[in-house]
C-alpha positions as CSV (number, residue, x, y, z in Angstrom):
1,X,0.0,0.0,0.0
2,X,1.1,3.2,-0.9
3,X,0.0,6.8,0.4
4,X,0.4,10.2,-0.8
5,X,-1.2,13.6,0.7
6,X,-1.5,17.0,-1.0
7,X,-3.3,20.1,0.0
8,X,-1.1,21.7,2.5
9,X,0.1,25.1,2.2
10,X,0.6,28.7,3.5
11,X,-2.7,30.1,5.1
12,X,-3.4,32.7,7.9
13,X,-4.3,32.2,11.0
14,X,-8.3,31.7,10.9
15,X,-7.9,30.2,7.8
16,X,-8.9,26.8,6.1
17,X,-7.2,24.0,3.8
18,X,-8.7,20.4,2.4
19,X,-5.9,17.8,2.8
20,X,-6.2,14.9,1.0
21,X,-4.4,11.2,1.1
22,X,-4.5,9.0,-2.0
23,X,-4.5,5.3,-1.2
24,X,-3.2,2.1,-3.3
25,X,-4.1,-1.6,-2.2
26,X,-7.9,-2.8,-1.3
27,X,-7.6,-3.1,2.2
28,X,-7.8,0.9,2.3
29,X,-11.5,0.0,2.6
30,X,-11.3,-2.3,6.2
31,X,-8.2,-0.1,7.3
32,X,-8.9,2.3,10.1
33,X,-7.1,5.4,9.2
34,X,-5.5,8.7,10.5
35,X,-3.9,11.9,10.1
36,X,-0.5,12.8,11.7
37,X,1.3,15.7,12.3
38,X,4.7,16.4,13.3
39,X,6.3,19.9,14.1
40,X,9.4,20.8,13.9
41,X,11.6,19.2,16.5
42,X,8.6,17.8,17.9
43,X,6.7,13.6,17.6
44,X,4.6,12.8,15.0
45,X,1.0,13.0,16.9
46,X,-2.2,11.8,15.6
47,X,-4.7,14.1,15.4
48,X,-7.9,12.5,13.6
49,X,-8.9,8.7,12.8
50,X,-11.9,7.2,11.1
51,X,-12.5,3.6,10.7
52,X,-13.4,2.0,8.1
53,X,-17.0,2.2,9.4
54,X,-17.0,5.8,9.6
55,X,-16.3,6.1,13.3
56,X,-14.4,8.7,14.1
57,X,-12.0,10.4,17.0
58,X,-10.0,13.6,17.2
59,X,-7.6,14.7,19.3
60,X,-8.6,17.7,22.2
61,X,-6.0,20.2,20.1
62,X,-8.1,20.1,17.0
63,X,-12.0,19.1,18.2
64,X,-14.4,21.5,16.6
65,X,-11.9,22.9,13.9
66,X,-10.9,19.7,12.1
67,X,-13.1,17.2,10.4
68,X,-12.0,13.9,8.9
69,X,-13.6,11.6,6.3
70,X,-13.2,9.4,4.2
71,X,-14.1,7.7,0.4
72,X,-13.8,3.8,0.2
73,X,-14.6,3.7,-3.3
74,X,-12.3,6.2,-4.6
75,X,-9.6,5.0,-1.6
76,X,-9.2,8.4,-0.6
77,X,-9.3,9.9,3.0
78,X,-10.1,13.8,3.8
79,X,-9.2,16.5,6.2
80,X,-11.1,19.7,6.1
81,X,-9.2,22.1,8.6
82,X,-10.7,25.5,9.6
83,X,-9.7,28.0,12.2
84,X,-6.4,27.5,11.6
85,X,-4.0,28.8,14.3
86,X,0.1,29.4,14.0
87,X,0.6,25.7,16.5
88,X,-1.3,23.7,13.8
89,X,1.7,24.4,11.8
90,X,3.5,20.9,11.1
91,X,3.8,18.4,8.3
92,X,0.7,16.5,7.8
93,X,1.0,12.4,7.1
94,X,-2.1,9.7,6.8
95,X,-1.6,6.3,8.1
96,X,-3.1,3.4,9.5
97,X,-3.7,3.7,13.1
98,X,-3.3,2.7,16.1
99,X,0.2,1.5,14.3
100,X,1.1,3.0,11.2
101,X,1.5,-0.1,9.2
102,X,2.9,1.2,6.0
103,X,6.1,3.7,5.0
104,X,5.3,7.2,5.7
105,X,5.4,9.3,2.6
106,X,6.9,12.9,2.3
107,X,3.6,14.0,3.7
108,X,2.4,17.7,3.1
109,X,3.6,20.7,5.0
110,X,1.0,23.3,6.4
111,X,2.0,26.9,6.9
112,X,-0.2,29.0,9.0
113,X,1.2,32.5,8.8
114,X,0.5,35.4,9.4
């Protein structure tokens, strides 16, 4: 399996982006999944996961402002991020969770900036 995200970029504060994560392989569908970031000179956190049955969890830090989903058909996962602040600043990585089963890819850096 093979996953690429796209969408970041450089954004305001209060701002909004659409990340997305492009999956290879048919297990995407059964596969719970999850969005990380990592900060400079900080751990890779999780910060949104949706099974494969839609249920979903996000961490305190972005409840509210982030919403994940998620397209079995087209093996694609989602996250819509609004009222961005400066600390959401990190590259953003999808995964499987709880262990992230595959190689990370380069990921996709958001810049919130004002």
């Amino acid at each position: 399996v093979q996953l690429q995200a796209s969408g970041g970029g450089l954004v305001q504060p209060g701002g909004s982006l659409r990340l997305s994560c492009a999956a290879s392989g048919s297990i995407f569908s059964i596969s719970a999944m999850g969005w990380y970031r990592q900060a400079p000179g900080k751990r890779r956190d999780l910060v949104a996961r949706i099974t494969g049955g839609h249920i979903i969890m996000y961490a305190d830090s972005v409840k509210g402002r982030f919403t994940i989903s998620r397209d079995n058909v087209k093996k694609m996962m989602y996250l819509q991020m609004n009222s961005l602040k400066p600390e959401d600043t990190a590259v953003y990585y999808c995964n499987t969770v709880p262990t992230a089963l595959f190689t990370w890819g380069q990921g996709t850096q958001v810049t919130v900036s004002s």
